[in-house]
C-alpha positions as CSV (number, residue, x, y, z in Angstrom):
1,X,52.2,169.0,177.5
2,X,52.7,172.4,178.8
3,X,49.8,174.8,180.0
4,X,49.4,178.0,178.6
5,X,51.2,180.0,181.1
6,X,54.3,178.2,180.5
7,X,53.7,178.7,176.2
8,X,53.2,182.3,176.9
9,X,56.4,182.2,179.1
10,X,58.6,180.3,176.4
11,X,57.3,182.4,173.4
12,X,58.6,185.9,175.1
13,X,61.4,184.2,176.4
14,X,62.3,183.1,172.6
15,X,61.9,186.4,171.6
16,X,64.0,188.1,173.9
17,X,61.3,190.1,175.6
18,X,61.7,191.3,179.2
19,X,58.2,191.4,181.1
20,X,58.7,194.8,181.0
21,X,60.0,195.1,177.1
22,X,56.0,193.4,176.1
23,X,54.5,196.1,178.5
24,X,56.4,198.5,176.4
25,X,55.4,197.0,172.9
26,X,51.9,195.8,174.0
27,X,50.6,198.1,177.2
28,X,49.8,194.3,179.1
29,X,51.5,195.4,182.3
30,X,54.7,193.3,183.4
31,X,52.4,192.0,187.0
32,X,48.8,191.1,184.5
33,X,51.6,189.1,181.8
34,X,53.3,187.4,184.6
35,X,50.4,186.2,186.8
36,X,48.9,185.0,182.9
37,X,52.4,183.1,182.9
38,X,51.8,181.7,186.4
39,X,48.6,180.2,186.1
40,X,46.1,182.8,185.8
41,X,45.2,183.7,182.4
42,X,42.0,184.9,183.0
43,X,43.2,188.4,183.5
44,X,43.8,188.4,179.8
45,X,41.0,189.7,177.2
46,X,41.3,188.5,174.0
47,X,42.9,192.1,172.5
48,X,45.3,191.2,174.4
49,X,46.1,187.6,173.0
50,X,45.9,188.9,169.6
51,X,48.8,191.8,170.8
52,X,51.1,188.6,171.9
53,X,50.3,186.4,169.2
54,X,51.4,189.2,167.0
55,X,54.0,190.5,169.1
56,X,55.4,186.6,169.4
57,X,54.5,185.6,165.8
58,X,52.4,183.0,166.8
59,X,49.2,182.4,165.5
60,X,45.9,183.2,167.2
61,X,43.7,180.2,167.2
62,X,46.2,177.8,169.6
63,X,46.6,180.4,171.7
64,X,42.9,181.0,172.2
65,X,42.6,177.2,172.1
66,X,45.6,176.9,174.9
67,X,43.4,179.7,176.9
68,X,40.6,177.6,177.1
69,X,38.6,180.1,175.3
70,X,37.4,177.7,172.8
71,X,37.4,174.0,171.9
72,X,37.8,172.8,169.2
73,X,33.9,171.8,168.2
74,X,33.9,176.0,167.7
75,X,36.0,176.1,165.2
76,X,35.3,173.3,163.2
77,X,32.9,175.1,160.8
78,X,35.9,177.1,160.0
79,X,38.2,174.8,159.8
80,X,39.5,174.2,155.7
81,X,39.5,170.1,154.5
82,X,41.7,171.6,151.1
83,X,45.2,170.8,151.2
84,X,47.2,174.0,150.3
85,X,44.3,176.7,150.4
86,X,47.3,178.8,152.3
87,X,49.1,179.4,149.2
88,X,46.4,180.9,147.3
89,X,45.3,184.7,147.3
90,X,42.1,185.9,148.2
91,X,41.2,186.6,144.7
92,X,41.7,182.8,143.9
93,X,39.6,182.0,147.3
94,X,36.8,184.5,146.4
95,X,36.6,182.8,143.3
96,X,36.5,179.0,144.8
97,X,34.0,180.0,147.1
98,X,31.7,181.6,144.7
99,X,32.0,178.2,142.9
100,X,31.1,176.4,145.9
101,X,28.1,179.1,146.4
102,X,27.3,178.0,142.7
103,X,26.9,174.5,143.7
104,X,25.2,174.7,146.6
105,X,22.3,177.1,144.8
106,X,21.9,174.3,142.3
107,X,21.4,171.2,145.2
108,X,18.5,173.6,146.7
């Protein structure tokens, strides 16, 4: 399994992106990206994940998860047990989870 420095590395390189190119889309400078790359990620705030995940098209959580900045207990009460919730829209999840708000009411 690869560590994040080396995820971080493959996603810009499957992009295209020169260190300096992200420094230009992102302000991370080329020397903070490629020590994060190397083996010390630590230099990175989480602003600046969220500008690669976004700048990579790769989603947030397994990069925060990658970085060691959470487990995977955190986000557990977050996580979704319904199959398909992606494809509806936030009207139809508003609605659901008034419904679940419903039912929990009634059990108290």
């Amino acid at each position: 399994m690869q560590n994040f420095g080396e995820h971080l590395r493959l996603l810009r390189n499957r992009k295209g992106f020169s260190l300096n190119k992200v420094f230009e889309k992102t302000g991370i400078t080329d020397s903070r990206l490629s020590k994060a790359e190397n083996g010390s990620w630590n230099n990175l705030k989480i602003d600046d994940l969220k500008k690669l995940a976004k700048l990579y098209d790769s989603p947030i959580v397994p990069l925060c998860l990658m970085a060691e900045l959470f487990d995977e207990n955190d986000i557990e009460q977050y996580r979704s047990t319904f199959k398909n919730v992606n494809l509806l829209d936030d009207e139809e999840k508003k609605h659901i989870q008034s419904e679940i708000d419903f039912i929990i009411r009634r059990k108290r």
